[in-house]
N, C-alpha and C positions, 0 to 999 in steps of 0.2 A: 435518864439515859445510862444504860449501864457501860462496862467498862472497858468490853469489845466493840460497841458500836463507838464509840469515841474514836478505837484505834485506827479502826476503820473508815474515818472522815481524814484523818489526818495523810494520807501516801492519795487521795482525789483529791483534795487541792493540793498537795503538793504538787501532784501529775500535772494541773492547769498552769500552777508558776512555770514547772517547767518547759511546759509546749510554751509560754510566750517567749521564755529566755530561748529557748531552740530558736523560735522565728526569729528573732531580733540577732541571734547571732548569726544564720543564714543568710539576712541581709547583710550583714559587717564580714561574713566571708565571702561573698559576691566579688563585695566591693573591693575588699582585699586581693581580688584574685582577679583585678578588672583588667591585670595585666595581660594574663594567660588567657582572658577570655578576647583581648584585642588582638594579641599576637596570632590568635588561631585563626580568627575572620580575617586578619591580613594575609596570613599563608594559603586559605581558604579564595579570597577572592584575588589573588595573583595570580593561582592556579587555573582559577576559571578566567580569568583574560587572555591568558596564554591559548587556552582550549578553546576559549572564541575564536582568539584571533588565528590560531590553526587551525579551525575549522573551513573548509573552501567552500565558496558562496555555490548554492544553489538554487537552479533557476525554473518556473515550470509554467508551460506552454498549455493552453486548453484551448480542446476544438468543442463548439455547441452542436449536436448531431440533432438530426429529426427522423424517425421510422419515413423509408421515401416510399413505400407501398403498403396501403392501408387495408388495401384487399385481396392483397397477395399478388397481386398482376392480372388475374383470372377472370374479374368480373361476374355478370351472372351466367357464364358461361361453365363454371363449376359447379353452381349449384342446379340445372339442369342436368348436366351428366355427372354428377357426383355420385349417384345411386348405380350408373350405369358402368361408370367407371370402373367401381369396387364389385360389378362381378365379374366383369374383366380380370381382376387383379391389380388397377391401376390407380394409383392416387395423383391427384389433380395439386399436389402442392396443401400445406396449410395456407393461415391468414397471412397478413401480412403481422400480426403483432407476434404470431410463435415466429416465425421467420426472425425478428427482431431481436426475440428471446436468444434464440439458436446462437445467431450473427454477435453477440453479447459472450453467450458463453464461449463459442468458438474466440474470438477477438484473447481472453484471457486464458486458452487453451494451451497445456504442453507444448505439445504436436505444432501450433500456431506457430506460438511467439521464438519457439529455435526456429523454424524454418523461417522466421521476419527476419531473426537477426542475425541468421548466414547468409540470407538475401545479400542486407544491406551489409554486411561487415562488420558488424556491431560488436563484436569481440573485444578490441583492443579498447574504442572509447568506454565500454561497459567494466572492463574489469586491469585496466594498466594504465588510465592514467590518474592523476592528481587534481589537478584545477586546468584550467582553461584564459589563456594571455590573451587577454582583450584587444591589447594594441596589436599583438603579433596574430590575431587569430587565427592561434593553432592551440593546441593540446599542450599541456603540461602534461608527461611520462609519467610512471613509476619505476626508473631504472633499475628497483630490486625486483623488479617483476619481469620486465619486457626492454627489448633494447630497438628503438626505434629505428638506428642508422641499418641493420640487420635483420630487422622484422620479425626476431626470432624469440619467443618465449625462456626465460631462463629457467635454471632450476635451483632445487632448494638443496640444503645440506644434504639430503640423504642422495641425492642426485635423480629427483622424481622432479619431475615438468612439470612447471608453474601454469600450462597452458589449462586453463579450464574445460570444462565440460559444458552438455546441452544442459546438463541437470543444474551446475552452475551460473548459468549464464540465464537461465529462463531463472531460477531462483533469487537472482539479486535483479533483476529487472523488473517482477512482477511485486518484490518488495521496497525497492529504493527508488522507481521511475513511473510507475504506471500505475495510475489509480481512476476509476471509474464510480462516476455516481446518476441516479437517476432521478430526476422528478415524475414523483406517483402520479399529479394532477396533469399534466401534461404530458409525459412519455419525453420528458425531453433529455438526452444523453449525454452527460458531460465527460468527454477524455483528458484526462490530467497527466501531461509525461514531462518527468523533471529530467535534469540531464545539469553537467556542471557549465556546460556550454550553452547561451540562450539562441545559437542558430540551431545548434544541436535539439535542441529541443522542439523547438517547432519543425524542423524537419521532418523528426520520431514522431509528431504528432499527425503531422500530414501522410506520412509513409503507412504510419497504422491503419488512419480512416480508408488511404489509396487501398490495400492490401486485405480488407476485411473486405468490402466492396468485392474485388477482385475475386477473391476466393468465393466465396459466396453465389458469386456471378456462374465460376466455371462452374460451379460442385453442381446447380439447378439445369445446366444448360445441358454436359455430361448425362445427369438424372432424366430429363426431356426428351434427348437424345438417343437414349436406351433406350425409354417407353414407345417412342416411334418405332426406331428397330422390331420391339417387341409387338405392335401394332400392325405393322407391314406385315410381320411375320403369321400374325391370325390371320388376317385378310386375305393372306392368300389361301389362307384352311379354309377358309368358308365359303358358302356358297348361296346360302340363305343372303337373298335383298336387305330384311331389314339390320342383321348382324350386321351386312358391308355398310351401311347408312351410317350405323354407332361409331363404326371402329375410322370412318370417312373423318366423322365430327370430332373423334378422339386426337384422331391424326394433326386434325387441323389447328384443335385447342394447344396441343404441344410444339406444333413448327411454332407457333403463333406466340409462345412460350421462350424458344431460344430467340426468336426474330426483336422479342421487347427486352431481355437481357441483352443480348447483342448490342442493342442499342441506349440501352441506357450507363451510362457511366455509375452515379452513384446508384449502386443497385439496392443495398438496403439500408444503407443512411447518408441521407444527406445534409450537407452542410450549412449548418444555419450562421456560423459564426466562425471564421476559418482560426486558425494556430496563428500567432503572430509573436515574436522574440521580444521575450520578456525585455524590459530594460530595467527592473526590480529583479531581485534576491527574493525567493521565498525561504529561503532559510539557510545559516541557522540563525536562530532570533539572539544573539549575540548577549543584548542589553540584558533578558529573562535569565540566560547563564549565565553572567556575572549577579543578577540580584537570587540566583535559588544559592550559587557558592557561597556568596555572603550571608544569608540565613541557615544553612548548613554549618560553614565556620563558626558562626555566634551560637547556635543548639552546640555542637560540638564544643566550645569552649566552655558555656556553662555547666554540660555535663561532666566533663573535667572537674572543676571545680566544685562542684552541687558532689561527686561520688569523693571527692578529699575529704569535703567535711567530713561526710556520715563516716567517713572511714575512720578520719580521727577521732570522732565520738565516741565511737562502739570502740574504740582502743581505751579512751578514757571511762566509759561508762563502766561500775559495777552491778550485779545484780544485788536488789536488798529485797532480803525473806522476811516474812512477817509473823511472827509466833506470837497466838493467844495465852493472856496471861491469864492462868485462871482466877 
């Protein structure tokens, strides 16, 4: 062996001594610093009790919907005049499952849900108050926001109105209260509306299902409504027997049209499982934020400590250069 390779064995095992003294001392500064590492999970999981326990319980209502027309209302009454219809210019309705679609997407629509919640007033419970007093059941305020004995929006330092917007108002409702989900195998429609109030809540649940129905109901009957008009209106232009037969049948499929929305209450969903007030909290999970602050505290504190060592190492460490002898 000559007398560079020698030198050359001696700085790899040294390097191995020293990675085990490294690890051996990184446990003995752990431990040393088991102070700083408790003190921070303790200031860590104080923090997060505090933040549970200010956080206000909330609560959420589910209605179970079902598509309440499977064939659109029409029968085989469409598919007869559907070809006849269309050189008319007239459509007979979709199915009942696009109708469903539509009644869905409308349901979480702009346009919708401000016009639901000027309806009902939804303004001040959606965006001024705090929690909701069980015993007193009433509303807890936000008095930096809203002053309840005067009804009146306050404003902020620059002297600009706290009162919100439709953009505001559809925005924190369709994020913080209302959530929809569907089963693919059955078509079955679940509405989820949370509110800090559990009557509130099942209210906003029942008011949605009432109000999508509703709407839905006028917007076809309106559209029906039209096509008659416009049906009359050919009828009387022509003169041909079998034109007047079509436009008789056309006439009749659409009266025939507003007369079953008219009458039916749940027009395009109905109710398999009504809203009913929570008497559970679905959140916040209290118990999960006090155990993520206390595993944050404890990471936090051993990073503390774990970035001192290295700090003090590389203070003590030298660099040693190696020069072959010849």
């Amino acid at each position: 062996m000559t007398q560079y390779e020698r030198i050359r064995e001696v700085p790899e095992n040294q390097a191995y001594s020293d990675d085990e003294i490294d690890l051996r001392e990184l446990f003995a500064t752990l431990w040393a610093g088991k102070w700083v590492i408790l003190i921070v999970t303790l200031i860590f999981a104080a923090a997060g009790i505090v933040y549970a326990l200010y956080k206000p319980n909330v609560y959420q209502a589910s209605a179970l919907l079902a598509p309440a027309n499977e064939d659109g209302g029409m029968g085989g009454l469409s598919g007869q005049l559907g070809g006849l219809a269309s050189l008319a210019g007239i459509s007979l309705g979709g199915s009942g499952s696009s109708q469903t679609l539509i009644a869905k997407e409308v349901l979480q629509s702009r346009a919708f849900l401000a016009d639901f919640i000027k309806r009902h007033n939804l303004e001040v419970p959606l965006m001024a108050t705090a929690g909701w007093d069980r015993a007193a059941k009433s509303w807890v305020y936000n008095r930096d926001v809203y002053n309840p004995e005067t009804g009146q929006w306050l404003e902020d330092e620059a002297g600009k109105s706290l009162k919100p917007t439709d953009w505001d108002l559809v925005k924190v409702f369709k994020e913080n209260h209302l959530r929809m989900s569907e089963k693919q195998d059955t078509g079955m429609i679940t509405v989820n509306v949370k509110s800090l109030s559990p009557p509130a809540a099942k209210q906003w649940a029942e008011w949605l299902v009432a109000d999508i129905n509703e709407h839905m109901r006028r917007e076809d009957v309106a559209e029906a409504e039209s096509r008659i008009e416009y049906l009359e209106a050919k009828l009387n232009d022509t003169n041909i027997a079998g034109m007047q037969q079509v436009f008789y049948q056309l006439i009749e499929s659409e009266t025939r049209t507003v007369m079953l929305a008219n009458a039916q209450q749940e027009y395009v969903f109905k109710t398999v499982d009504p809203a009913v007030a929570p008497q559970e909290k679905s959140e916040p999970k209290r118990a999960l934020i006090v155990v993520l602050a206390v595993m944050l505290g404890a990471m936090l504190g051993f990073m503390v400590v774990v970035v001192r060592f290295f700090l003090i190492g590389a203070q003590h460490h030298s660099p040693v250069s190696l020069h072959q002898t010849p």
